[in-house]
C-alpha positions in Angstrom: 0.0 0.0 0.0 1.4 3.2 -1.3 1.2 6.2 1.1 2.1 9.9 -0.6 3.6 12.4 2.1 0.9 15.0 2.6 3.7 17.8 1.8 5.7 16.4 -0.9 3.9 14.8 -3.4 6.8 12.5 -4.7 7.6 11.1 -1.7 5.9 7.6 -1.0 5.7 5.3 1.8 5.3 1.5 1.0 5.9 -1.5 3.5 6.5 -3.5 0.6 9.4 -1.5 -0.6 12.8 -0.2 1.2 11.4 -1.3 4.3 9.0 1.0 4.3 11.3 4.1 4.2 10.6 7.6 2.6 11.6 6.5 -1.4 11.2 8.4 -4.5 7.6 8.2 -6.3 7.1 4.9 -5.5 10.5 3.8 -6.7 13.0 1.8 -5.2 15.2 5.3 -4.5 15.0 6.0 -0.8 15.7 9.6 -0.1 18.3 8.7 2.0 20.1 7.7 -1.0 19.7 11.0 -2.7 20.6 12.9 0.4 23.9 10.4 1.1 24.7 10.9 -3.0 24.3 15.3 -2.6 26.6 14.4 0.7 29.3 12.4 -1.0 29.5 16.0 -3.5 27.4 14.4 -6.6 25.7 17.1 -8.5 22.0 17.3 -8.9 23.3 16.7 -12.5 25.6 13.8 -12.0 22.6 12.2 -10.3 19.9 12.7 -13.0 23.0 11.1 -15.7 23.4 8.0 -13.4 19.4 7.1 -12.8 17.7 8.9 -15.7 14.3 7.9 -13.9 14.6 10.3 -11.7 13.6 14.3 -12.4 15.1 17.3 -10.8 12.1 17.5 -9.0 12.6 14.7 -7.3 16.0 15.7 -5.8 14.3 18.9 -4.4 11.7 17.3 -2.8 13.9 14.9 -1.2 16.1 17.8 0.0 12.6 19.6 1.2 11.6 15.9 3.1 14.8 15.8 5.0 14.3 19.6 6.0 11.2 18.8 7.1 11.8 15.8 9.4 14.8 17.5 11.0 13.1 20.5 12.2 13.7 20.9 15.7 12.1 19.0 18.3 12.3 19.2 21.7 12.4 15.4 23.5 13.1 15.2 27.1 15.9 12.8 27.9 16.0 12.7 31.5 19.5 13.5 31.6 20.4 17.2 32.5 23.9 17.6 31.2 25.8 16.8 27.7 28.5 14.7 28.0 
């Protein structure tokens, strides 16, 4: 079952693919691929040359996703010093 993020239209949600993780319309392209591939100093360009299924779109919204899900949180730990 195929779930579309409510924010980002080209990000999809399926048990039955990646685990269930946040992937690429439905592909098999988590965006923690994209994400690790922009990280590793791949161009938007060199990424669209190496899986031509994917759209600059796609790289956005996966850079938008991963915006989204870090914003901050606060979540007690119980402990009240850094170490």
């Amino acid at each position: 079952m195929k779930i579309r993020h409510y924010m980002f239209d080209r990000i999809t949600l399926d048990p039955e693919k990646c685990f269930g993780k946040p992937c690429i319309r439905g592909m098999r392209i988590p965006v923690a691929s994209i994400l690790s591939y922009l990280s590793s100093g791949m161009t938007a360009d060199e990424i669209l040359q190496e899986w031509p299924e994917l759209e600059l779109e796609d790289i956005y919204q996966a850079l938008g996703y991963a915006a989204w899900a870090m914003e901050e949180r606060v979540v007690p730990s119980g402990e009240t010093s850094v170490k």
